[in-house]
N, C-alpha and C positions, 0 to 999 in steps of 0.2 A: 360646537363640536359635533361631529357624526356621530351615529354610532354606531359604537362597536360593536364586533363580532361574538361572540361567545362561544364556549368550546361546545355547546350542541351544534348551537348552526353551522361553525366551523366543520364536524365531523357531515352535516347533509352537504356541503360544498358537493356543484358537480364538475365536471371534468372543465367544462367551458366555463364557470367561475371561477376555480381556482388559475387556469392560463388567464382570466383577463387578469386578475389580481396583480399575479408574478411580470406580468406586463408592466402595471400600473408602478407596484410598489419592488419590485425585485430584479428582473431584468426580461425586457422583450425579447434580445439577443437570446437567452437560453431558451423560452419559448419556441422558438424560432426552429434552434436546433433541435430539442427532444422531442417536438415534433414529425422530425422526419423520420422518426422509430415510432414501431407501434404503442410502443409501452409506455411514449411519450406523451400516448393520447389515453390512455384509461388509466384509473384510482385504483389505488390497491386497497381492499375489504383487509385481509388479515393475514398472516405469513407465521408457518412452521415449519421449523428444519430447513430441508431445503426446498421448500416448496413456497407458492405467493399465489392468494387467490386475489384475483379481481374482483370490482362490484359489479362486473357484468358477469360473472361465475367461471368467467377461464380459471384452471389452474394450469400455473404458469410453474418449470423448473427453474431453478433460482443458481445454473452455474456462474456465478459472478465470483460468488463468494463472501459479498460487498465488499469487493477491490481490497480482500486481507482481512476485511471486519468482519466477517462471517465463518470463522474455524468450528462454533461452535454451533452452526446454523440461528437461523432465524428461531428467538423466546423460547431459549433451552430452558426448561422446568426447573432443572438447579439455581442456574440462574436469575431465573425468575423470581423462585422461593427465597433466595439472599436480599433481593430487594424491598420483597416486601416485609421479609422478617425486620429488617432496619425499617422501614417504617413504621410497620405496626408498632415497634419497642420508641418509636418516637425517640430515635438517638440522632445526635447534636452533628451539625455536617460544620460550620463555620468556624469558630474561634480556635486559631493556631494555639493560643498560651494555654491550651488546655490540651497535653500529651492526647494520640490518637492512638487505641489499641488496635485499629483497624492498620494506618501507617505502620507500625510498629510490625506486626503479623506477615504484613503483607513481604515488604522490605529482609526479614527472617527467612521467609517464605523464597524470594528469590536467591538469597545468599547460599540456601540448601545444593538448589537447582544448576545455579550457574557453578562455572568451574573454577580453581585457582581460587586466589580472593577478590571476588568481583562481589564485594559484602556491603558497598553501600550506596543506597537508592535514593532516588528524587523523584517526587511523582504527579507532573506538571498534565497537561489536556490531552495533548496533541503533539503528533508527531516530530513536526516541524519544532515546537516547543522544546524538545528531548534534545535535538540537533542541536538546536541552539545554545540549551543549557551544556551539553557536553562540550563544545566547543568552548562557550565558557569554563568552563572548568579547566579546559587542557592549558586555555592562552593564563588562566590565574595560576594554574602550576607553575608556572615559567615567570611568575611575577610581574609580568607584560616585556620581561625582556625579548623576546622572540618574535618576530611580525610574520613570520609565513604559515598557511595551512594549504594541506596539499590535497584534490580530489580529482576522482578520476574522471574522463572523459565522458563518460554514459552517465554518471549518478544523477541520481534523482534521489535528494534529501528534504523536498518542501519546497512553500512559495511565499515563504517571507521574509525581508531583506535581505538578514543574513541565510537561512537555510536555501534562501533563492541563490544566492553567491555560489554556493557550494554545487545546486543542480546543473546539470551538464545542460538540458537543452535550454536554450538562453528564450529568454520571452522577446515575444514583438519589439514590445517596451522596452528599455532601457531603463531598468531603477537602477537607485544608489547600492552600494556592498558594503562589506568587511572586508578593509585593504587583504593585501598581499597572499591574494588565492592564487594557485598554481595547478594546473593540472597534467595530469599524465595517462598516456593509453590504456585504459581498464586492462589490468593483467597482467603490463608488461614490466616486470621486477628491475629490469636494466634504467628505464625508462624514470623509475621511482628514484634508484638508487642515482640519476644524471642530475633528478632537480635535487637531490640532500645536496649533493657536492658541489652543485652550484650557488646553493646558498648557504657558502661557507663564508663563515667572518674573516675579518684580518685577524684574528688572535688564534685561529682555525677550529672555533666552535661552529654551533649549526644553530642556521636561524628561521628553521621548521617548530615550528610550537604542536604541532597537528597532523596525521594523517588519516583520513576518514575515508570509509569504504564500504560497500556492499559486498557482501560475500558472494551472494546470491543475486542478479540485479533482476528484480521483478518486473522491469518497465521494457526490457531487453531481450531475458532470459537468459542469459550469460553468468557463468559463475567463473569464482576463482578457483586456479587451481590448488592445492595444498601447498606446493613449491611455493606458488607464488604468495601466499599467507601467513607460510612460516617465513620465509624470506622475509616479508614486511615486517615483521616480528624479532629478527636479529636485527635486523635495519635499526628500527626502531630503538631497539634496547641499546643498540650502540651509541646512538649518539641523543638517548634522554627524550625523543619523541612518543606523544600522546596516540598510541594507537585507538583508535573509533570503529567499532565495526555498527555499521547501521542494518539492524533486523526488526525493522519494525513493521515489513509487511511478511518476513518468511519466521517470524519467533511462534511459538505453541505451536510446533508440528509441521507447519504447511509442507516445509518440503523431505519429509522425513526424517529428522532428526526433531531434537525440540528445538535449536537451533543450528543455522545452516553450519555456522562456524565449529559445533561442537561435534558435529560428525569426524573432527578433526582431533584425538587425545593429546591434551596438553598445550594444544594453542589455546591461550588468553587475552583478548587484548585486554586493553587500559580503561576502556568507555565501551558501554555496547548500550546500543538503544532500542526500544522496543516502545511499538502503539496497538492499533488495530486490532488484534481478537483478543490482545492482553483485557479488553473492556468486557470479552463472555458476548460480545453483540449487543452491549445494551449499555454499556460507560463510557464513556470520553474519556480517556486516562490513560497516559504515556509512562514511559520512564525512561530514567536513564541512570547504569550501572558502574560501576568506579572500580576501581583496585583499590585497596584500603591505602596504601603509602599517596597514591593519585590523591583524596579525597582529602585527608588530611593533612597534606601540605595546604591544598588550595583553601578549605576553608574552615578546618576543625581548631581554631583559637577563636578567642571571643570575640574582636575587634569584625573578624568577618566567616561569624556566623549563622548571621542572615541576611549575608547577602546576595544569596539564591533561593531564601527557602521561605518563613514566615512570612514576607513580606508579600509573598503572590496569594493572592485571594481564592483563588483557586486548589492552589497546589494541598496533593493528599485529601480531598474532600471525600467527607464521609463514606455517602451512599455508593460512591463508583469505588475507592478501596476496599468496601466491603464486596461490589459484585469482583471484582480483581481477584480477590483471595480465591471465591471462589472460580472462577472462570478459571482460574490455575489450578487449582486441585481437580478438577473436571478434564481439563486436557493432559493433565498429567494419571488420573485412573483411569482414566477410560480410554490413557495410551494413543493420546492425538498420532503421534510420530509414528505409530505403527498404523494406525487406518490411513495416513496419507500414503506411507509404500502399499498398503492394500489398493487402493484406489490407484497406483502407478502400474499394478498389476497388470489392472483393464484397461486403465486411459492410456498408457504407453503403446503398447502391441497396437490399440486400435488405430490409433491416429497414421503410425507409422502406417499400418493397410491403407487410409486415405490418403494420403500421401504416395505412396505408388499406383493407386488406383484412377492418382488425379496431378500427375505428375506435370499435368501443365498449366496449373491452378495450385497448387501446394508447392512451394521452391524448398520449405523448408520446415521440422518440427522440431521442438527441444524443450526441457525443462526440467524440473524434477519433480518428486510426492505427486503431491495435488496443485503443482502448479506447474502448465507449459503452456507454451505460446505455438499457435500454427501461423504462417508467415506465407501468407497468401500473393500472387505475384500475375499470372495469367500471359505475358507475355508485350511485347510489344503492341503487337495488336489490338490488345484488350485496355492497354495502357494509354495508348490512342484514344482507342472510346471513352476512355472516362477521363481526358484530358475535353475532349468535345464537349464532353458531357456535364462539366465542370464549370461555374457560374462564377461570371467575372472574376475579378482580381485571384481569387480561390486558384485557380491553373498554376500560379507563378507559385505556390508552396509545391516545393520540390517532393514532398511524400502525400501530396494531397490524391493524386492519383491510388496509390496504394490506400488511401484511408480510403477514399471512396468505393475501391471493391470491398475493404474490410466491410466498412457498413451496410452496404448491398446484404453478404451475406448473413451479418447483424438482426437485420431488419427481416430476415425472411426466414431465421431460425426462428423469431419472437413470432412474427406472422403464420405461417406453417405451421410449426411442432410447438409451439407453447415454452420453447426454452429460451431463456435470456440469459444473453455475452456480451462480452464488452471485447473492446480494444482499448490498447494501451496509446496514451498519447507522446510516448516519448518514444526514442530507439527509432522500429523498422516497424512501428505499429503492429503487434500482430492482436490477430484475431485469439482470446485469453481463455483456457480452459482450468478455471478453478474453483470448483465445487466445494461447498463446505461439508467438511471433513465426519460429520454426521451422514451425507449422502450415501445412498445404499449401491451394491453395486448393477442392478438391475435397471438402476436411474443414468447412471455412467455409459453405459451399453446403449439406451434412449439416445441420449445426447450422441454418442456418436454414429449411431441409424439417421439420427436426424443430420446431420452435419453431412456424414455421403449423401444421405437423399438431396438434402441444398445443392452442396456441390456440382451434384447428377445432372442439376438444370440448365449447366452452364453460364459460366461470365455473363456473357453480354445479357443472357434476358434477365439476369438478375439485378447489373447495373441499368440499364432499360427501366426496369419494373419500380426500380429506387428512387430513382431521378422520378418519373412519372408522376409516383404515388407522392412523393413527396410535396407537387403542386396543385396536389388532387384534394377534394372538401376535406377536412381534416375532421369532420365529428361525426363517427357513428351516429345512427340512431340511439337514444337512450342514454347519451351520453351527461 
């Protein structure tokens, strides 16, 4: 046997040990790709708020947000101290048959928060987890007499079997699903209200078990309108369908409310899911919320009640329901929902100035709180060049062109000004302005100095410079 690594050695890995590794043992492919970003070639030393140093001493701005996991920035102090407090006290993370006052609290906790009675929690890893258990939940309401669930065109719920079924943009691949998905134009109520009535029985009930939706669509930037949610909501109730609203990258705050749907008085749905900074930046820990009548019909008798709950090894574990409590009490004093409209303050007005400042580079902005999307475009022309510019089979993805400017300018915000963005990979790909919500506003202002000054270089030498750099040695000195 070799051996092994040990967590010192591990922590001296240098940048070109760790890429051979993730070669070896992970994937060359991603290698491959993070590569051709700066950020993909240097180690991160250590990360606060919203900030990330390097071990080569950049400090780097961290608007990403970590794609929703980041509301509370990067090793919030409170959160920190929650975990280690459970540590230090040496309390018990595993064994279900022993009640959890952590579960218990936390669960409490949400039932305060949310609206209506949306009083009973599940609290599985991972997003995609949440999904899936609420959709279980809604198809056991219905006793399995029901075979359809309906989602919208854009969604993006996960990437596994089932919450893969549910996401709008389809993988290369072809896996297996959960029969009888249906989908309808994000938004359009008529459109919802044509597949209920088409999946009307002979005895003229409805055989919708499910509708699931993003309020908010974080991968797009598109929301619902109220019309169109309260609509889903008499729908629903009329004919006994499981309403699902998925907030598991817009819940604690991101877009100015503590949820997107609650900006709305008195709309409830049935299921609401939430992941990503529900964790404080530092748990794996989902959930998914219920109507009390929803819950227990499906599973509050004995025969099946555990059969979503004790039997997962994971679910409610200690250490991460203890940072959860707090990670929620944290965005709820310290008024997440109100520092993301602070933060819409400056990021809104600015972008919009970009946006006419670079009108033939910017088609289009949107979003809300602390999260929009700029929707980069450049023209025919430009589109041209990074179709040339575009390496085999790569040309024939139809938004590959648009992703290649997006990361042009990616790579030259990390490169240049020290700030690091992402792009979305579903939707119109935009280029993602979402800072975590600890961000100051003087860091906000940065990010968008820096983003005209990109812009200011123009398209081509930035796709040029991408492509180029891209094939160019890949290891700093020192690396």
């Amino acid at each position: 046997m070799s051996e092994l690594i040990s967590l010192e050695e591990c922590e001296r890995l240098t940048a070109r040990d760790v890429h051979d590794l993730y070669r070896k043992h992970v994937s060359r492919s991603q290698v491959s790709l993070m590569t051709s970003f700066g950020f993909g070639r240097e180690l991160v030393e250590r990360a606060e708020g919203a900030w990330i140093w390097t071990r080569g001493g950049r400090r780097i701005l961290d608007f990403t947000g970590g794609v929703g996991v980041l509301n509370h920035g990067h090793n919030h102090p409170r959160v920190l101290a929650a975990r280690r407090r459970f540590q230090e006290a040496h309390r018990m993370e595993v064994h279900k048959t022993y009640f959890s006052p952590y579960v218990a609290a936390l669960g409490h906790n949400l039932a305060q928060l949310l609206p209506g009675d949306l009083n009973m929690s599940f609290f599985p890893n991972s997003g995609a987890e949440a999904v899936e258990g609420a959709v279980k939940l809604a198809y056991k309401y219905h006793g399995g007499r029901r075979q359809r669930i309906l989602r919208a065109d854009i969604a993006f719920h996960g990437k596994l079997l089932g919450s893969g079924t549910l996401t709008g943009t389809p993988d290369r691949f072809r896996f297996p699903g959960i029969p009888g998905v249906g989908t309808f134009p994000y938004g359009d109520l008529d459109a919802v209200r044509a597949a209920t009535a088409a999946a009307r029985t002979r005895d003229g009930g409805c055989d919708v078990y499910a509708i699931i939706i993003e309020p908010f669509s974080a991968s797009t930037m598109r929301s619902c309108s109220e019309e169109f949610l309260r609509g889903l909501r008499e729908l629903c109730d009329a004919d006994d369908i499981m309403l699902i609203f998925d907030e598991i990258y817009t819940g604690w705050g991101k877009t100015g409310s503590l949820f997107y749907f609650m900006r709305h008085p008195g709309l409830v749905p049935d299921i609401v899911t939430t992941s990503k900074s529900f964790g404080g930046g530092k748990s794996s820990i989902s959930a998914y919320i219920a109507r009390e009548r929803v819950f227990r019909r499906a599973y509050d008798n004995l025969a099946d009640s555990v059969m979503h709950s004790t039997s997962t090894t994971y679910y409610g574990f200690g250490e991460e329901t203890a940072t959860a409590i707090e990670a929620v009490n944290v965005a709820v004093e310290d008024d997440y929902p109100g520092r993301a409209r602070e933060i819409e303050r400056v990021l809104a007005p600015g972008l919009e100035r970009i946006r006419k400042g670079h009108p033939d580079t910017v088609a289009a902005v949107r979003g809300a709180g602390a999260l929009y999307g700029i929707f980069l475009d450049g023209g025919p022309k430009i589109l041209d060049l990074a179709a040339r510019l575009a390496p085999g089979g790569l040309a024939k993805d139809p938004n590959f062109r648009i992703k290649l400017i997006t990361c042009s300018v990616v790579d030259a915000l990390y490169r240049d000004h020290g700030v690091y963005a992402y792009y979305t990979l579903n939707g119109d790909n935009p280029l993602v302005a979402a800072p975590p919500l600890v961000v100051e506003p003087a860091d906000v202002e940065y990010f968008l100095d820096s983003l005209a000054a990109t812009l200011d270089q123009g398209l081509p030498r930035l796709l040029t410079r991408f492509v180029r750099e891209k094939v160019a040695p890949r290891w700093p000195s020192g690396s």
